[in-house]
N, C-alpha and C positions, 0 to 999 in steps of 0.2 A: 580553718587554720590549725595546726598540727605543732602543739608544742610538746616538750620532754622536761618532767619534775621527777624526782627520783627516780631518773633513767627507766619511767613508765611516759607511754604515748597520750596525751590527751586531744581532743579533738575539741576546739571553741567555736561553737556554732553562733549562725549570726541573728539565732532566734532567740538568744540568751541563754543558752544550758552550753553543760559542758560532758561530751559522751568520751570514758573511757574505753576503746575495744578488745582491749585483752579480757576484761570480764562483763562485756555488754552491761556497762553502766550506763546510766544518766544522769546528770548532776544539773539541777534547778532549784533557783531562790528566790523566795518573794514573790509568791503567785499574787496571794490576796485575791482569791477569790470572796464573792461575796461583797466586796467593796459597796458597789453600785447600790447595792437595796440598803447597806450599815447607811449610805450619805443620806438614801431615801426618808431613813427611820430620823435620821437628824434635820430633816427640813431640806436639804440638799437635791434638788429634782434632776437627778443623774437616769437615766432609764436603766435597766436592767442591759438592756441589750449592747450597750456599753463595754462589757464582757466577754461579748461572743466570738472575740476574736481570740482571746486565752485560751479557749474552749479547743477554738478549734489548730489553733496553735501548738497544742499539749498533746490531739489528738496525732496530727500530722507527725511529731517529732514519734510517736509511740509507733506509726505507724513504718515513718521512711527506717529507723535505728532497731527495729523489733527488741527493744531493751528486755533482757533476763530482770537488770535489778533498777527502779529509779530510786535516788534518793531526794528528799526535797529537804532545802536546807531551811525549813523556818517558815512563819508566814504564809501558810498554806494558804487558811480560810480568815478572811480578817475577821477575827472578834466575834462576837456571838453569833449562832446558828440562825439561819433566815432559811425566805426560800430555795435559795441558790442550791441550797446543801444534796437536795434533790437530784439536780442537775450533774451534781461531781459526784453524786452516785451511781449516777449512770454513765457518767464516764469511764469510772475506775471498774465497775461491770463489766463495761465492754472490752475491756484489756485485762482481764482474769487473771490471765495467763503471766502476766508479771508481777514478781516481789516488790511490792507500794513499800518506802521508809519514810517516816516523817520526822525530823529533829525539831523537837518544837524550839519555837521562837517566842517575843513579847508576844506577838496577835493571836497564836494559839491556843484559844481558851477554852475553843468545845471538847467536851467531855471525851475522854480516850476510849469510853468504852463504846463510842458511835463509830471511831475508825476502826475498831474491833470487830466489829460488824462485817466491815468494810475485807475484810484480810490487812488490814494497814497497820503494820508497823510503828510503834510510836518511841522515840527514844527523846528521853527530857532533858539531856546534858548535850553529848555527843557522842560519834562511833567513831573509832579506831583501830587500822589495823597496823602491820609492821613497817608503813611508808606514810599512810595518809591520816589524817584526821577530819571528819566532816561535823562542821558545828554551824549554829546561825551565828555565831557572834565572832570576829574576826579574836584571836590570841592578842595578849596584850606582853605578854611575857613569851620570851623564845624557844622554840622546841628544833626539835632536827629532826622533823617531820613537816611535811606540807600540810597548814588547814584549811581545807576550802568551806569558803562561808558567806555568808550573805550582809542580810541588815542595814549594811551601810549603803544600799545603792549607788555604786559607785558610777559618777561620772567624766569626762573631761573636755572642759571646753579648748578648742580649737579655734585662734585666729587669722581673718585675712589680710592682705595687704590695704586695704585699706579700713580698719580697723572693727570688721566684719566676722561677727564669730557667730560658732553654732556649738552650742552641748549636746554631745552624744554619749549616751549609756558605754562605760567600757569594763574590762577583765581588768582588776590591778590585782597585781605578783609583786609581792615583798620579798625581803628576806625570808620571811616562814609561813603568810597569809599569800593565800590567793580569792581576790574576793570575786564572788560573780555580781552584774549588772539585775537588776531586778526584771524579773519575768514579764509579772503583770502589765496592762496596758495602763491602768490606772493610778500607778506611784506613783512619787517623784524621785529626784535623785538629790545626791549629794556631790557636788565639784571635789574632787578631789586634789592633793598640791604634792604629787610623787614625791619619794626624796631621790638621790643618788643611788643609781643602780636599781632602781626598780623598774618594772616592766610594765608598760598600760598595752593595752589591745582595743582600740575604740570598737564598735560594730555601728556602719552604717547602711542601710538598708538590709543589702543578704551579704554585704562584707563584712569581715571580721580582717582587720591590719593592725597590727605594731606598729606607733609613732614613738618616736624620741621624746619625752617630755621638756 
């Protein structure tokens, strides 16, 4: 689906990112990789392989979009470095050829100078340019710029006629937040309660639609 925020084109994909094409972005939030082995180390018997769908999830988007820049809004790698770390190194290998940004988040605790490594990008606040702002933490005060951000996994339940519902991960667009649905297979979400005028995009399966709230 194809929306317009300061009369720039975004593109909401129904794999949870959001690709700009006037400058071959990518916009993704709340991978959390890593998860799987953090629940392992806590008594949690998640297997590893639990993940391999993020994997290859991140791969395909890099592949079908050929992105110049991804940015990741937050929550890359959940919490401390394990084996996984390995694994998103050879990812981020195999895609060289693109500018890696990472805005860290809470769960971003590994050490910056390992994304360094990596060619990655790390910014600890936020980036801004003269339309957009990209942070993990949605604005709480107003700007007259768009920020897109994560953290909050945004979702919305939808009910049937007989009194049958299902939550689905969605896009919610404020007044000046636009938040993305979290990446990862492994989060959870947050229900969200729109106010007036704002805009949700549920994504179910490979659709991405506008409901009225």
């Amino acid at each position: 689906m194809v929306i317009t925020l300061q009369e720039r084109e975004f593109v909401l994909l129904p794999q949870k990112a959001v690709y700009k094409p006037d400058e071959a972005l990518l916009i993704i939030a709340d991978v959390h990789l890593g998860k799987a082995r953090h629940f392992l180390k806590g008594g949690i018997n998640i297997p590893s392989s639990a993940q391999q769908q993020d994997y290859q999830n991140l791969a395909q988007l890099f592949i079908t979009y050929q992105p110049r820049k991804v940015y990741f809004l937050g929550d890359l790698f959940h919490s401390s470095i394990n084996t996984e770390w390995m694994r998103f190194e050879s990812l981020v290998q195999a895609f060289s050829d693109i500018e890696f940004t990472l805005i860290k988040g809470n769960h971003d605790i590994i050490d910056a100078r390992l994304y360094a490594r990596l060619d990655i990008r790390v910014a600890t606040d936020y980036l801004e340019d003269d339309h957009f702002i990209y942070s993990h933490y949605p604005f709480e005060t107003a700007v007259d710029k768009t920020v897109f951000s994560g953290h909050i996994h945004p979702s919305f339940r939808l009910y049937g006629k007989a009194r049958q519902s299902v939550l689905l991960p969605c896009y919610h667009c404020s007044a000046y937040n636009f938040m993305l649905p979290s990446f990862g297979g492994l989060t959870g979400s947050f229900a969200i309660k729109p106010l007036a005028g704002d805009r949700v995009f549920v994504v179910y399966a490979d659709i991405v639609k506008e409901i009225v709230p």
